[in-house]
C-alpha positions in Angstrom: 11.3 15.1 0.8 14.4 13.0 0.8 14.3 12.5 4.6 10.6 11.3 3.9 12.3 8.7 1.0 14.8 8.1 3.2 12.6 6.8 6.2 10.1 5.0 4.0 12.8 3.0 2.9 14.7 2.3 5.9 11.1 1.3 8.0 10.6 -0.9 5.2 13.6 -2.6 5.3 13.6 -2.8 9.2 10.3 -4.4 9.2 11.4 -8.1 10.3 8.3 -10.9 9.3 8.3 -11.7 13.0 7.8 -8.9 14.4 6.0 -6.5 11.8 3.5 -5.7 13.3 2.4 -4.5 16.5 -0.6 -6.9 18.3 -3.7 -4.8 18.4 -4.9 -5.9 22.1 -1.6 -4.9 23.4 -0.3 -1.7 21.7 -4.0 -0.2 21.4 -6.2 -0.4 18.5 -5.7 3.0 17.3 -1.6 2.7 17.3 -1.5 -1.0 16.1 -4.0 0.1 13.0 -1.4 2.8 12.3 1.9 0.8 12.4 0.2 -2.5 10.3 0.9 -0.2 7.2 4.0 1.5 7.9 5.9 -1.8 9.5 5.6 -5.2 6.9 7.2 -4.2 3.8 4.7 -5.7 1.5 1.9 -2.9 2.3 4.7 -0.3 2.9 5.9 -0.9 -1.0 2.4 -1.4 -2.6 0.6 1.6 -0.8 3.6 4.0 -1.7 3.6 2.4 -5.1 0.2 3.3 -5.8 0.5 6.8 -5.2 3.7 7.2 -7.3 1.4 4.9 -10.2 -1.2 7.5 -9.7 1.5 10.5 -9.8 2.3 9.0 -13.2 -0.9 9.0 -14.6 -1.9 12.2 -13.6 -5.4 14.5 -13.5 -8.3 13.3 -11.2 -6.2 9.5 -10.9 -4.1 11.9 -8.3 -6.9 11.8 -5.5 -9.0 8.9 -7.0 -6.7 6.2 -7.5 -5.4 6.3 -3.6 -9.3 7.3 -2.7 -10.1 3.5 -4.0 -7.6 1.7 -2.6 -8.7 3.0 0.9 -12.5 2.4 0.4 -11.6 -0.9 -1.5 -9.2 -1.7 1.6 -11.6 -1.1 4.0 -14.4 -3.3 2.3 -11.8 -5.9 2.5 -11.5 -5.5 6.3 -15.1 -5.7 6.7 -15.5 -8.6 4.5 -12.8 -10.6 7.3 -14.7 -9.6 10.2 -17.7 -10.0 8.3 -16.4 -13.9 8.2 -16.5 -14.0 4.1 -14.1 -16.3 2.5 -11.1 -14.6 0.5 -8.5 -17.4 -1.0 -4.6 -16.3 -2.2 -4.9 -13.0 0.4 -0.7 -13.1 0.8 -0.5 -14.3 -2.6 -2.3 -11.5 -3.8 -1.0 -9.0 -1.6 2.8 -9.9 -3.1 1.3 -9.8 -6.9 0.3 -6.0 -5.5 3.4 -5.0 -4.9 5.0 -6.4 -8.1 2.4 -5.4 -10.8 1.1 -1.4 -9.2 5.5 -1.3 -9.3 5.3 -2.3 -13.0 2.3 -0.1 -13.8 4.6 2.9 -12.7 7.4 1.5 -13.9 6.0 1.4 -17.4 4.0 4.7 -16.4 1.2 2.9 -17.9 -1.5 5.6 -19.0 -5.2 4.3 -18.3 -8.5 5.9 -17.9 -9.1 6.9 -13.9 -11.7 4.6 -13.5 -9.9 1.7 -14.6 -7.1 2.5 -12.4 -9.4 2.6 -9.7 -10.2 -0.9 -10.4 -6.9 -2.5 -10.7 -5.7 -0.8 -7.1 -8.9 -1.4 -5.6 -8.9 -5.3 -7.1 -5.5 -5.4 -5.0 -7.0 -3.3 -1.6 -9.5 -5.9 -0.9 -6.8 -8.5 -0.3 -5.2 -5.9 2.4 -7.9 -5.1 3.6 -8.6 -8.8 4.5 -5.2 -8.9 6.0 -5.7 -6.4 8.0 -9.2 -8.0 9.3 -7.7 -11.3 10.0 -5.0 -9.7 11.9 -7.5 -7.8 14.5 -7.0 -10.0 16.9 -9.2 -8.1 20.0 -8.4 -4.8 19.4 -12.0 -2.7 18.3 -12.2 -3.0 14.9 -13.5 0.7 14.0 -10.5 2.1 15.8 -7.7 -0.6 14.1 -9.4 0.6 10.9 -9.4 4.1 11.4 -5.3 3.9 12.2 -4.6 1.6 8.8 -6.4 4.0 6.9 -4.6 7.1 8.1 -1.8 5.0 7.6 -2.6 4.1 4.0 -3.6 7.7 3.3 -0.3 8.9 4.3 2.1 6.2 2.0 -0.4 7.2 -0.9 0.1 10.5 -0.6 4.2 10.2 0.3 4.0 8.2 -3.2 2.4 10.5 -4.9 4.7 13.6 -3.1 7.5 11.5 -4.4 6.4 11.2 -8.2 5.2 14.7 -8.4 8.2 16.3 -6.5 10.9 15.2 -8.4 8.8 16.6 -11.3 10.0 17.1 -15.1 11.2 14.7 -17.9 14.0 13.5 -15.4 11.8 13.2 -12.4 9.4 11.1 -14.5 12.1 8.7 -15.2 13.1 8.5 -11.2 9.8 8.1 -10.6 9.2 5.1 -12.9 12.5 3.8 -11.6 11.4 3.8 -8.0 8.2 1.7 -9.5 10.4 -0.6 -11.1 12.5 -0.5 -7.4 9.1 -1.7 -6.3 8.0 -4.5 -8.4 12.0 -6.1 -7.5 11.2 -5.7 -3.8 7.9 -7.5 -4.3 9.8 -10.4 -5.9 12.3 -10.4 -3.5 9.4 -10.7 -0.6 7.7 -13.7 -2.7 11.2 -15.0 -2.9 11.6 -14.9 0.7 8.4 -16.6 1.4 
């Protein structure tokens, strides 16, 4: 688990903004889908972030909560190559990472179903990243790879806030949310 940790963080801080991600017509559509999540910070900290919120908040939120953010996400995509208009997408996706890092942060304790809405409010706007980022890679094949992708950081997020389990854990798991929200001021600083 702390290897796991250990190379979240490092592939996160690795990811450069010129060259996060990989272009989908050369790399394949598949591979390129995979790495958009797991190579720009922003998506690496708010997809890990929302499984360690969900950890937090506990029963059915532990599968449901990540389970929106991937259908949400993926309604965002379609909505880009659909050619819909989305304004503020990198505006929203930083607010993502700083608010889902405060909600674990202050391990905030909401019904399922609204937690479904607050991450999946957030998964459109990455979703339309990842859409207007396609480039001429095949779109089902780009999507399948981010959502893998996505699965994986939710479920790494919520491995981390359920393994480090008990009243200590809890706190190290709010802490790594409150980790979170910093980095996502730190990336709207940057831009």
């Amino acid at each position: 688990m702390k290897r796991l940790i250990l190379t979240l963080l490092l592939t996160g801080a690795a990811a450069s903004p010129a060259f996060a991600h990989l272009d989908p017509a050369a790399h394949g559509s598949l591979s390129a889908g995979f790495s958009h999540p797991l190579t720009g910070a922003d998506h690496l900290l708010a997809m890990v972030a929302v499984g360690l919120w969900a950890s937090l908040i506990g029963g059915r939120a532990l599968w449901a909560v990540p389970a929106a953010f991937v259908a949400a996400m993926s309604a965002g995509f379609l909505a880009a190559l659909g050619g819909l208009g989305l304004p503020f997408v990198e505006p929203a996706i930083a607010a993502s990472v700083v608010v889902i890092g405060l909600l674990a942060l202050v391990a905030l304790q909401v019904p399922t179903a609204v937690g479904m809405a607050v991450v999946g409010f957030f998964a459109l706007f990455h979703g339309y990243a990842h859409g207007l980022e396609l480039g001429g890679a095949s779109g089902l094949a780009f999507m399948a790879g981010f959502v893998a992708a996505t699965a994986l950081l939710h479920g790494a997020g919520v491995a981390l806030g359920l393994g480090i389990g008990g009243r200590g854990g809890r706190i190290a798991a709010r802490l790594a949310g409150g980790l979170t929200a910093l980095g996502g001021l730190w990336l709207v600083a940057g831009a």
